[in-house]
C-alpha positions in Angstrom: 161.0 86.5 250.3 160.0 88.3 253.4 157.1 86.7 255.2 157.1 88.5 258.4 154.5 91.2 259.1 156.0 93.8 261.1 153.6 96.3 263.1 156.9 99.0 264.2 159.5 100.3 262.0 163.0 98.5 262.4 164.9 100.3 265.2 167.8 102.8 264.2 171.2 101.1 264.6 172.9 100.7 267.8 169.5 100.9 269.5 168.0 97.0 270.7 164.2 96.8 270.8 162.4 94.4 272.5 160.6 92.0 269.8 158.0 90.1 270.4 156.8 87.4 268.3 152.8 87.0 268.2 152.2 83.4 266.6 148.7 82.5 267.5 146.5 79.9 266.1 142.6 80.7 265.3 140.6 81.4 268.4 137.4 78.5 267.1 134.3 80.2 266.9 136.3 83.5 268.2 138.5 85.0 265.8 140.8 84.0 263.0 145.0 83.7 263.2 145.4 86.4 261.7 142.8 88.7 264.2 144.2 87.1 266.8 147.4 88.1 266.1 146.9 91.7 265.6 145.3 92.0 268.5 148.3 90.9 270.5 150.7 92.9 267.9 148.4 96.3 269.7 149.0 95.1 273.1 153.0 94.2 272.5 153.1 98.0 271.2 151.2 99.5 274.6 153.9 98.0 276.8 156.6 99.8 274.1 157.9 96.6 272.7 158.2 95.6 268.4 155.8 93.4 267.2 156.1 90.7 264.6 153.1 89.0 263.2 153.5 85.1 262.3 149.8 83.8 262.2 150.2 79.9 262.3 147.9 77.1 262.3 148.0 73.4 262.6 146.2 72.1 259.8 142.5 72.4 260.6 140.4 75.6 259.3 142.0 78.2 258.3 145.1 76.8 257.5 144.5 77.9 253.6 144.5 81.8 255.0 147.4 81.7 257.3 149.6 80.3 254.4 148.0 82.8 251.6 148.8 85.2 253.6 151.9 84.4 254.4 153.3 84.6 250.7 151.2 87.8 250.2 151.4 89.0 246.3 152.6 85.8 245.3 149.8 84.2 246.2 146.4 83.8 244.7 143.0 81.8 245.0 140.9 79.9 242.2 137.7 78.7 243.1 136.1 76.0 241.9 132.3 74.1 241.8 132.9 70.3 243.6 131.4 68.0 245.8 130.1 68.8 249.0 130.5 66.5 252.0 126.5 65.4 251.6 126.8 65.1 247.7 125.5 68.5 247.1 128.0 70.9 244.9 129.5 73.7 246.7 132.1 76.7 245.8 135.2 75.7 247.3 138.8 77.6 247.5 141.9 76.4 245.8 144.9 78.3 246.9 148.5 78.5 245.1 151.4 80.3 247.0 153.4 80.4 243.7 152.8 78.7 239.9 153.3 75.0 240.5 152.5 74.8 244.6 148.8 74.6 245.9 147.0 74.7 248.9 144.1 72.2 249.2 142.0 73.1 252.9 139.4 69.9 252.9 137.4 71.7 255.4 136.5 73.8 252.1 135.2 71.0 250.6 134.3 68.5 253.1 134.0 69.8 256.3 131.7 69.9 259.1 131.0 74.1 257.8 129.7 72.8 254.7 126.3 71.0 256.7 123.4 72.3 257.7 124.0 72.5 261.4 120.5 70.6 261.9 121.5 67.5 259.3 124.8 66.1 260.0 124.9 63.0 257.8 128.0 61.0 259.5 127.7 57.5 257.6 127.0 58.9 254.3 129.2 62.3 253.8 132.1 61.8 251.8 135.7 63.4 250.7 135.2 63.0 247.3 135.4 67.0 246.7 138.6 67.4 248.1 140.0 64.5 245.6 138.2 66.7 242.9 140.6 69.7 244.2 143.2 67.9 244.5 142.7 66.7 240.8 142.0 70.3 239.4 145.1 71.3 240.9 147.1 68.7 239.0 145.0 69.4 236.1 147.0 73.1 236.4 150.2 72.1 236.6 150.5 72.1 240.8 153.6 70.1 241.3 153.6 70.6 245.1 150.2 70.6 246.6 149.5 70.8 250.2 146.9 69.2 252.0 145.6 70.9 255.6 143.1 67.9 256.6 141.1 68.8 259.7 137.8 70.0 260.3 135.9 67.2 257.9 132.6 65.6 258.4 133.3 62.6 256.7 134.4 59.0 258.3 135.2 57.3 255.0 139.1 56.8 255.4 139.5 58.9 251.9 137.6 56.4 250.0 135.9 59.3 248.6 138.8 61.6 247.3 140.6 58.4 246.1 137.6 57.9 243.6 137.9 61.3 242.7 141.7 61.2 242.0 140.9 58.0 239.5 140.9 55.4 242.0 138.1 52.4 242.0 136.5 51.1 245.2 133.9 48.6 244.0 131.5 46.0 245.9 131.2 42.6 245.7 129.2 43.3 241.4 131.8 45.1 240.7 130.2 48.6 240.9 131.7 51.3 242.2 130.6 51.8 246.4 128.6 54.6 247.3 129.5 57.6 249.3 131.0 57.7 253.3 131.9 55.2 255.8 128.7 53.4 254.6 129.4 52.6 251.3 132.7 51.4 252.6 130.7 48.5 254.5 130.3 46.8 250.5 133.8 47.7 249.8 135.1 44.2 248.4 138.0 45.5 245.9 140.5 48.7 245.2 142.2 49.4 242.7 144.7 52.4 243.0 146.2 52.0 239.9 144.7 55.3 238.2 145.3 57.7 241.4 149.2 56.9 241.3 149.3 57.6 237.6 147.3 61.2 238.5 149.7 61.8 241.3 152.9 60.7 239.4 154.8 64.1 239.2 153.4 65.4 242.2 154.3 65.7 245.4 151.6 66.0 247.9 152.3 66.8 252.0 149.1 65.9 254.1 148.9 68.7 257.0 147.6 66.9 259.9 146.0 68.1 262.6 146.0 65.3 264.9 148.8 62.4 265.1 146.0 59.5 265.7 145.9 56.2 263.9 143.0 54.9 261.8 141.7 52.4 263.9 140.9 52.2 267.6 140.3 53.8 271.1 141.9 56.9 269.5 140.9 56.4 265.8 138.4 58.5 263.6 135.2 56.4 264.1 135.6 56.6 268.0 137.2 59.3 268.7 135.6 61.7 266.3 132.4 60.3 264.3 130.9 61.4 267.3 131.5 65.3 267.0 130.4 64.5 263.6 126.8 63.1 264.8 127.3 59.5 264.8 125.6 57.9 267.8 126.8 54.0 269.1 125.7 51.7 266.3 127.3 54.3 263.4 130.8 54.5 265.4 130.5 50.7 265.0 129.7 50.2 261.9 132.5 52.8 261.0 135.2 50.9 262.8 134.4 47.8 261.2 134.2 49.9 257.7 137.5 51.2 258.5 139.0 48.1 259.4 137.5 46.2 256.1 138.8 48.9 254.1 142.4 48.6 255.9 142.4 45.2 255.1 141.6 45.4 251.6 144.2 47.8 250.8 146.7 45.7 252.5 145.2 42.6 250.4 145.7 44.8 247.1 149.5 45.0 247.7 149.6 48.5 249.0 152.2 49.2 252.4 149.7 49.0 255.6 149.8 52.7 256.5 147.1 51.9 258.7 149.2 52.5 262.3 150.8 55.9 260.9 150.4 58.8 262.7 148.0 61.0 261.2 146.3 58.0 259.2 143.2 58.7 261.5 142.8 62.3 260.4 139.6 63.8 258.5 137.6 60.7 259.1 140.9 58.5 257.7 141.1 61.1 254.8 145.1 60.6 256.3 144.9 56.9 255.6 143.4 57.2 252.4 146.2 60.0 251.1 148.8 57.8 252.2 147.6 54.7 250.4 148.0 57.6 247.2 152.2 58.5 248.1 151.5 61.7 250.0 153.1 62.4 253.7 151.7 62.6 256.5 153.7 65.6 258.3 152.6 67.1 261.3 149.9 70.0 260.1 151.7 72.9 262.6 155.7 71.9 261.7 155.1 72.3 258.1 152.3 75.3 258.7 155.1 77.3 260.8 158.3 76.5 258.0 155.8 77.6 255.3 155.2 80.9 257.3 159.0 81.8 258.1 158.8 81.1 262.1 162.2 80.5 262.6 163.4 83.9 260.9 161.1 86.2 263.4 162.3 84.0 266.2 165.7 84.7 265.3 164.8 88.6 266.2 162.6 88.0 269.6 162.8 88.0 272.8 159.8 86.3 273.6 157.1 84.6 271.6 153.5 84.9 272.4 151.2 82.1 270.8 147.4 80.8 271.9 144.5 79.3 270.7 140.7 79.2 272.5 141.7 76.1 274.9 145.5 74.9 276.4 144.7 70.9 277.6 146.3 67.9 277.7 145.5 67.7 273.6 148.2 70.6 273.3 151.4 69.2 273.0 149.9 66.3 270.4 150.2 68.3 267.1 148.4 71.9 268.3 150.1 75.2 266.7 150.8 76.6 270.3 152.9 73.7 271.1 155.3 73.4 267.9 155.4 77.8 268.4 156.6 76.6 271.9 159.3 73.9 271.3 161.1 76.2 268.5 161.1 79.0 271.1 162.7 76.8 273.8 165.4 75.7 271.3 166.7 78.9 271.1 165.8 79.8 274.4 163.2 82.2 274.2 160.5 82.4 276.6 156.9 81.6 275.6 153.6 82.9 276.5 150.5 81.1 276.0 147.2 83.0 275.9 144.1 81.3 275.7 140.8 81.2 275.6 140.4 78.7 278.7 143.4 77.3 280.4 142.6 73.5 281.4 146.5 72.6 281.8 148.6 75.3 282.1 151.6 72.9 280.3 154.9 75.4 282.3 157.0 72.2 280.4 156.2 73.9 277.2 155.5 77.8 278.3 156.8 79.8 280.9 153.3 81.1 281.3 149.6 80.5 280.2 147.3 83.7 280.7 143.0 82.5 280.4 141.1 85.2 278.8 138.2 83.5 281.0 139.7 85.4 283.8 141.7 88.0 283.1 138.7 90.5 283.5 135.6 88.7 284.8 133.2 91.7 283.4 134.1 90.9 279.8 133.1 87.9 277.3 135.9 86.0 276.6 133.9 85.3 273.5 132.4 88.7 272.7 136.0 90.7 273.7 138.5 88.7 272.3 140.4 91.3 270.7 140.3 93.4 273.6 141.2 90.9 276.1 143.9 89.7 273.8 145.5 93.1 273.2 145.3 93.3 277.5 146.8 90.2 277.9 149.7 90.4 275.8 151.1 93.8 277.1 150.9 91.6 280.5 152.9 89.2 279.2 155.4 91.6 277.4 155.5 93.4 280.7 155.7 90.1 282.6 159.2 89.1 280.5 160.6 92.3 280.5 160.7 92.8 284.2 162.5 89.1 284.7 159.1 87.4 286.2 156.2 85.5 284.8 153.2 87.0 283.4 150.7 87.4 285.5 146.9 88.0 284.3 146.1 89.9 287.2 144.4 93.3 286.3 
């Protein structure tokens, strides 16, 4: 199967055109992969190049439309009526790229887009509708599924989803714990018995978007529950949630997959997966194998990639990054366009182009697609003439 979108007809034989590879990730708040891509597809065309679409992401929202449309015809949707990250039932996707493999993108189901902006709830909201997912895909005979974990607004290390799958977390009575990094605070037993027996001929790969552990300086209650409303005394009491509910796996005979990278992600949704058998891969390696990356790189001569912000958080797990290090093996040159260009990172690109100043009279965030389409025929031109792209006008 094909899964490269091409935006110029193959050249006639005996005739070498110059192919660029445009493998953005979303633009946050901006414009999706796919958008994103197409823009710099038009502006690899106005500098007379071939263009090659490969929309990638890393795990994290929109993760689910990247891969569906990556298989194309094969692929469909289902949706379904589950849990919402405050209790409340939503309409989430389910996506399958062929009979027996699924897609499961928890920010369907419990992410920070399901909230009212004005009611984050970061001790209570739970992951228990992604489990529900992940169990209706099982239910249909998904023998692969998926999992792109980022963008949640829960802090309750999967307890949720694990009670979903047929899992019991129960408090010191007995009786099952309530929802979110608060009800983990009465956690005082788990039983995983049920969820291995749901997950027995299925292989699940967790998509992470971030390589942090589930405890800590770096961990989900400290690093994250913040973004997700919690103030001082809620990122304590979820570390010390987090930590009990750590312990109490260990205590029930289950492998401490507490230190893994990736454990940390969706609020310890990673931890909580893993306690279940799944992987923990990063989000953007299997994202960009699922897509075909490697078979449009095989045709480029450059590969332009980007998301809204290159920083020091880039070469942890981002899309850009893993677009970058499969360029450089086969010694392609990279460009990185982005929104805002905080490092510019020349040990993975050979140059980062900020739509923040290519053209000071435009909007980064109103004129993406035009700055986009600008900035790529820069770096197109940039390659082709030997030198660095520049984003001078």
């Amino acid at each position: 199967m094909d899964t490269m979108q091409r935006s110029a007809p193959t050249p006639s034989a005996g005739t070498r055109r110059f192919v660029a590879v445009c493998a953005p990730n979303a633009f946050k708040g901006t414009v999706s992969a796919a958008a994103a891509a197409a823009a710099m597809a038009r502006g690899v065309r106005d500098a007379g190049a071939d263009a090659i679409e490969i929309p990638v992401a890393d795990g994290g929202d929109g993760t689910l439309d990247v891969l569906l449309a990556a298989r194309g015809s094969e692929s469909r949707v289902t949706r379904h009526r589950v849990t919402g990250p405050t209790g409340n039932p939503v309409i989430a996707r389910l996506g399958w790229l062929g009979r027996h493999e699924a897609v499961v993108e928890l920010a369907e189901a419990s992410g920070l887009r399901r909230l009212d902006s004005n009611a984050p709830d970061p001790m209570h909201a739970t992951s228990r509708g992604t489990g529900e997912l992940i169990r209706i895909a099982v239910d249909s005979g998904a023998r692969k599924i998926v999992v792109g974990v980022g963008g949640s607004a829960c802090t309750d290390g999967g307890a949720g989803l694990l009670q979903a799958l047929g899992g019991y977390v129960t408090d010191a009575r007995g009786e099952e714990i309530g929802p979110g990094g608060a009800g983990l605070e009465d956690a005082n037993a788990i039983d995983l018995s049920g969820v291995l027996r749901t997950l027995s001929h299925t292989t699940v790969e967790v998509a992470c978007d971030i390589r942090s552990p589930l405890l800590g300086r770096n961990g989900p209650a400290r690093m994250f529950a913040p973004q997700k409303g919690a103030d001082a005394g809620d990122v304590v009491r979820l570390e010390r949630a987090l930590a009990r509910f750590a312990r109490l796996a260990a205590g029930s005979g289950c492998d401490d997959v507490s230190t893994l990278p990736g454990a940390g992600a969706a609020g310890g949704c990673g931890f909580g997966l893993a306690l279940a058998g799944a992987r923990l891969l990063p989000g953007a390696h299997i994202v960009c194998d699922l897509v075909g990356l490697d078979a449009a790189l095989h045709e480029a001569a450059v590969a332009i990639t980007g998301e809204g912000r290159l920083d020091s958080q880039t070469p942890t797990g981002k899309a850009p990054a893993e677009v970058a290090g499969r360029a450089q093996k086969l010694g392609i040159p990279c460009v990185a366009i982005a929104g805002a260009v905080l490092d510019p990172l020349p040990q993975l690109f050979s140059a980062a182009l900020a739509l923040d100043g290519f053209d000071p009279s435009l909007d980064p965030m109103r004129h993406a697609r035009a700055l986009l389409r600008r900035a790529a025929r820069r770096a197109v031109e940039g390659v082709r003439a030997g030198g660095r792209a520049s984003a001078e006008p």
